[in-house]
C-alpha positions as CSV (number, residue, x, y, z in Angstrom):
1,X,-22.6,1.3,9.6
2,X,-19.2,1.3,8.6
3,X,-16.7,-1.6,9.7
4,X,-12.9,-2.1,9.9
5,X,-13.7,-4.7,7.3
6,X,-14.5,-2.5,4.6
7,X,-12.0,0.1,6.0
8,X,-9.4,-1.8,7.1
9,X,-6.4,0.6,6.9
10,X,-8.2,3.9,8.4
11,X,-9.1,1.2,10.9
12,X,-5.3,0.0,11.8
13,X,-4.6,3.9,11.6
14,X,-7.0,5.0,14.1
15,X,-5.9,1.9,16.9
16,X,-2.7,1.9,16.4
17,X,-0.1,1.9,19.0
18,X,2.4,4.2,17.3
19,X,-0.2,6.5,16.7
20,X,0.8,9.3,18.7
21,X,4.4,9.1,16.8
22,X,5.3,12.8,15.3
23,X,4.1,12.2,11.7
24,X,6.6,13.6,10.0
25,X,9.7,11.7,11.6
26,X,7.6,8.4,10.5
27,X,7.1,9.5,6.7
28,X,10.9,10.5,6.9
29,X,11.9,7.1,8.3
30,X,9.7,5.4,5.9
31,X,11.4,7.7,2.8
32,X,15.3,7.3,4.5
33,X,14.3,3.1,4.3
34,X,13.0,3.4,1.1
35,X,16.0,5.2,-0.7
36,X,18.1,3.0,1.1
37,X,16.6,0.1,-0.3
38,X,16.2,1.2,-3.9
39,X,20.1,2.3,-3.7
40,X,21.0,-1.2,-2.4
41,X,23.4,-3.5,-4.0
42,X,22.6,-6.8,-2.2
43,X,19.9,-9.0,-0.5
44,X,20.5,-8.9,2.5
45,X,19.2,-5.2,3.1
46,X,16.0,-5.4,1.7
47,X,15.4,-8.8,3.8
48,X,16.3,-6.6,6.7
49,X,14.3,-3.6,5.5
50,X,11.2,-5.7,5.5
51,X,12.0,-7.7,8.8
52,X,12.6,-4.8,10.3
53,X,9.6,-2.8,9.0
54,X,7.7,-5.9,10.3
55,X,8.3,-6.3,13.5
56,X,7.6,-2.0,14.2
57,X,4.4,-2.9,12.4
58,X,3.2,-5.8,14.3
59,X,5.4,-5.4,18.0
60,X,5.4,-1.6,18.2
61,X,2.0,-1.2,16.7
62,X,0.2,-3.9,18.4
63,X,-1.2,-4.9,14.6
64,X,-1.6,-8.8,14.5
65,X,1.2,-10.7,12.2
66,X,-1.9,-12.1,10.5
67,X,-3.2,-8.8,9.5
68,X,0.0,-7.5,8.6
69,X,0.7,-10.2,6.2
70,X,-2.5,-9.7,4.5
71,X,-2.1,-6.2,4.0
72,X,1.5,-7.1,2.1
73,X,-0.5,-9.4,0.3
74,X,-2.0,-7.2,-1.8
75,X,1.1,-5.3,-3.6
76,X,3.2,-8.3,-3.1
77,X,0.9,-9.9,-6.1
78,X,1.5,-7.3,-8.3
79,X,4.5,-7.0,-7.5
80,X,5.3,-10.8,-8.4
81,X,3.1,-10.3,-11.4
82,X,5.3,-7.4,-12.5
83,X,8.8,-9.3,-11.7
84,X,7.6,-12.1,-13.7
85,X,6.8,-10.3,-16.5
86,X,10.2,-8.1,-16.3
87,X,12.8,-11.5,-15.9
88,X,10.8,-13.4,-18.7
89,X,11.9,-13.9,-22.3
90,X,11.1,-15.1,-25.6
91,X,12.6,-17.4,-28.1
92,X,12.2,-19.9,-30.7
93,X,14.3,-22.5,-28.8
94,X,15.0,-23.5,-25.0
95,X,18.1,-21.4,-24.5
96,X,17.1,-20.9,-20.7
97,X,17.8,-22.7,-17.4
98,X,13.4,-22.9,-17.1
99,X,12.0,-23.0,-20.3
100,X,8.2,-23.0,-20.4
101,X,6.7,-24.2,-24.5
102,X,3.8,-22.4,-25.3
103,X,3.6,-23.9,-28.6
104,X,4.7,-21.2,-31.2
105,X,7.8,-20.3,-28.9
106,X,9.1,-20.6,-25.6
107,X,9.1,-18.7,-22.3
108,X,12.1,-18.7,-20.4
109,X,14.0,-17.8,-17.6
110,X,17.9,-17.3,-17.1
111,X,20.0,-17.5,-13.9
112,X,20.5,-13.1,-14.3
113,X,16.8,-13.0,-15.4
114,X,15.6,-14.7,-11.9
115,X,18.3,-13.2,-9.9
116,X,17.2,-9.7,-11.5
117,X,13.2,-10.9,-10.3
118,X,14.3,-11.8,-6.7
119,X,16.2,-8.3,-6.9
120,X,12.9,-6.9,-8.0
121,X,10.6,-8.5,-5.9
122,X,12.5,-8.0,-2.7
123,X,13.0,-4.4,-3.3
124,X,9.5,-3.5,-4.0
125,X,8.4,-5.6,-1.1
126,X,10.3,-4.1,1.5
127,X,9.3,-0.3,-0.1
128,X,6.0,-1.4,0.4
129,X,6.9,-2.4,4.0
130,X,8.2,0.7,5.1
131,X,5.3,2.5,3.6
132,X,2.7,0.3,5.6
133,X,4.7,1.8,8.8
134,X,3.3,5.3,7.6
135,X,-0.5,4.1,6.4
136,X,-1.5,1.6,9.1
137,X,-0.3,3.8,11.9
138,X,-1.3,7.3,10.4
139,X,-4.7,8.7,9.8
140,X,-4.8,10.5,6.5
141,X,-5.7,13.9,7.9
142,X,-2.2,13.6,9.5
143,X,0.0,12.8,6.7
144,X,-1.9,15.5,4.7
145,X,-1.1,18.0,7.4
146,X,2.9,16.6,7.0
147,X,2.4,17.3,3.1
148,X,1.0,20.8,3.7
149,X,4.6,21.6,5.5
150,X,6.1,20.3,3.0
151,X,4.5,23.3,0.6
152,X,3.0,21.2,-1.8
153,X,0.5,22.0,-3.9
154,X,-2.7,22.6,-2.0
155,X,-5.0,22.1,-5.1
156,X,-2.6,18.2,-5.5
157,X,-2.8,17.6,-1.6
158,X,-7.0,17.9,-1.6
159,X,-7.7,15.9,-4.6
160,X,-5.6,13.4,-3.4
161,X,-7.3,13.2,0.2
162,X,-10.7,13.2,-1.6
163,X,-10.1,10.8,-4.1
164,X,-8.7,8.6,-1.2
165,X,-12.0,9.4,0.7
166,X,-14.0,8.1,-2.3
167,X,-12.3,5.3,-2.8
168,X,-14.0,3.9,0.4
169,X,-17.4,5.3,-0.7
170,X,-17.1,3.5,-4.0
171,X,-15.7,0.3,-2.4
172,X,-18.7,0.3,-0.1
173,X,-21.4,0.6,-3.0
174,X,-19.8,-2.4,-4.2
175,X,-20.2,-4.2,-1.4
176,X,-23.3,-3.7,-0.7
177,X,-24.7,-4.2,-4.4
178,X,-22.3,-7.5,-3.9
179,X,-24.4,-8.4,-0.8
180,X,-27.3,-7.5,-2.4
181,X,-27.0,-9.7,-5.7
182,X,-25.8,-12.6,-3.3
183,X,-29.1,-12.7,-1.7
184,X,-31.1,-12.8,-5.0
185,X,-28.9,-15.8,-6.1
186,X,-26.8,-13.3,-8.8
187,X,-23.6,-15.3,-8.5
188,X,-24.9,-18.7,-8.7
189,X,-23.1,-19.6,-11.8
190,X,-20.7,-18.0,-14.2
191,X,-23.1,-16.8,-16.5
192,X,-25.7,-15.3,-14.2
193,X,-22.2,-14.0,-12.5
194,X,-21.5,-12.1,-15.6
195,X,-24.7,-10.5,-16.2
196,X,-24.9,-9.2,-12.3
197,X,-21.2,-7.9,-12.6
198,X,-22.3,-6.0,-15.5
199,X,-25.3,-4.5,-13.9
200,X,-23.5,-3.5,-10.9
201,X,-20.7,-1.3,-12.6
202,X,-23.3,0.4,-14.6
203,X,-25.7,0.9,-11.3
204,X,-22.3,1.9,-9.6
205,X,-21.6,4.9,-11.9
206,X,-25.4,6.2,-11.3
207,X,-24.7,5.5,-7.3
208,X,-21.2,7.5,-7.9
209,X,-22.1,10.3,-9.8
210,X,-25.6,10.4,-6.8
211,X,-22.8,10.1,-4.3
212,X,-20.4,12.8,-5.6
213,X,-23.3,15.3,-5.6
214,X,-24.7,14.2,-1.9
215,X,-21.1,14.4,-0.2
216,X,-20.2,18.1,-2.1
217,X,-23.4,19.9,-0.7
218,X,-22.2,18.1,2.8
219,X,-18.8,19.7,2.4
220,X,-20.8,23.2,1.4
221,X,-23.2,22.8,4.3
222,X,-20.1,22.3,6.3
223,X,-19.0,25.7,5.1
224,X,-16.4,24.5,2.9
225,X,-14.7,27.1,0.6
226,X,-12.1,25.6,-1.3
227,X,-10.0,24.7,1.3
228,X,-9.9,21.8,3.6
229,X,-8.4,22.2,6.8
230,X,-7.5,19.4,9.4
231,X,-6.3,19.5,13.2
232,X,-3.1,19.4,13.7
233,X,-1.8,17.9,17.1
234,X,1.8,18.8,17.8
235,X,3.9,15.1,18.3
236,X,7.1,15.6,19.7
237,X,10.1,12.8,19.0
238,X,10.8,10.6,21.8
239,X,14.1,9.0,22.5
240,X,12.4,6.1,21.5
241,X,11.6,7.4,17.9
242,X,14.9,8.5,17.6
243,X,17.1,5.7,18.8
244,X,14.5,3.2,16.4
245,X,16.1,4.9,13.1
246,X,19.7,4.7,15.2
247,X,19.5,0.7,15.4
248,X,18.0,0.5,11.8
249,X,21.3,2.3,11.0
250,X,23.5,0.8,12.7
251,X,22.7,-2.9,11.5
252,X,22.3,-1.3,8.0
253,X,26.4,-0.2,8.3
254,X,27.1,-3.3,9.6
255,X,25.3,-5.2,6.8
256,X,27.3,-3.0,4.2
257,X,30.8,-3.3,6.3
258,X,30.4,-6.8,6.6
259,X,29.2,-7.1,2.7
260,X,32.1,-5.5,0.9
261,X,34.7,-7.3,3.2
């Protein structure tokens, strides 16, 4: 049986409290933040962005602030992975304000190199943040439905929903062949560790390639023909909806107006 902890975001999608939220106005308010945030010239709208993205996640949503922080978790380290490697530089001698000696040369750091990371970091966070308001409250039938109106590609909008799809069928042959090498002591030190890793990924492309072929004749026995089609449930905008993106607005003029005073 399949469990919210191995599906974690179809989970949040499916019991969320903004769920029945027109789809479209939330991808457009996620996009509208986004651009906003990307076209920023200061702090203090990204920190916004991402407070405010926050508390629609976990107050509107009813998604717990300890979930929600674990689910930034995971770009947030790549994200501070990438800034890192963006704001660092190289040289022969300490010429920055952190200087880290490597032995053959330094790794440093300079007060426009850090302050271009923090730019970095903070954008891409908050991005991230207004994204999450889309993919923990929307099943992915639904925003694949939004796409279709959109007139995208059909034959880009189905690979993209099926490759989603097997993500989570991959993931979950993981885990159990995880489970399963657990229980026979596979992991008990690093080498042993090593040599189970190794036989999982190659039994995982066998159980992929099986898998693939299992889950097409489903689709075919479904009377699939090339097309995938989903239910589409017609989500009017509330006041509520609408007046949300008003206040994000407002406080976002107010930020600028107060800014370049």
């Amino acid at each position: 049986m399949h469990t919210h902890n191995h599906f974690p975001i179809d989970y949040y999608a499916y019991n969320s409290a903004i769920r029945n939220w027109n789809t479209s106005y939330k991808m457009l308010f996620a996009l509208a933040a986004i651009i906003i945030v990307i076209s920023s010239d200061n702090f203090f709208i990204p920190v916004y962005t991402f407070l405010f993205m926050g508390f629609v996640n976990t107050y509107l949503a009813r998604l717990s602030t300890r979930k929600y922080l674990k689910a930034v978790k995971i770009p947030f380290l790549f994200i501070l992975l990438g800034s890192i490697a963006a704001g660092a530089g190289f040289s022969k001698a300490a010429i920055g304000i952190i200087n880290l000696d490597i032995g053959f040369t330094y790794i440093y750091f300079t007060k426009e190199n850090i302050t271009l990371m923090l730019n970095i970091i903070l954008k891409a966070i908050s991005a991230a943040s207004a994204m999450y308001l889309v993919t923990l409250s929307t099943p992915a039938g639904e925003i694949i439905t939004a796409l279709k109106k959109l007139h995208l590609p059909g034959i880009f909008i189905e690979l993209m929903y099926l490759i989603y799809r097997y993500i989570f069928i991959l993931s979950d042959g993981v885990h159990k062949m995880h489970n399963a090498g657990v229980a026979r002591l596979g992991y008990i030190n690093f080498r042993t560790s090593c040599k189970s890793f190794s036989i999982m990924l190659s039994n995982l492309l066998i159980v992929s390639l099986k898998n693939s072929r299992n889950y097409y004749n489903a689709m075919e026995a479904r009377c699939y023909n090339g097309s995938l089609g989903f239910y589409n449930e017609n989500k009017k905008i509330s006041k509520l909806q609408a007046l949300l993106f008003l206040i994000y607005l407002l406080f976002l003029i107010i930020f600028k107006l107060a800014y370049t005073m």
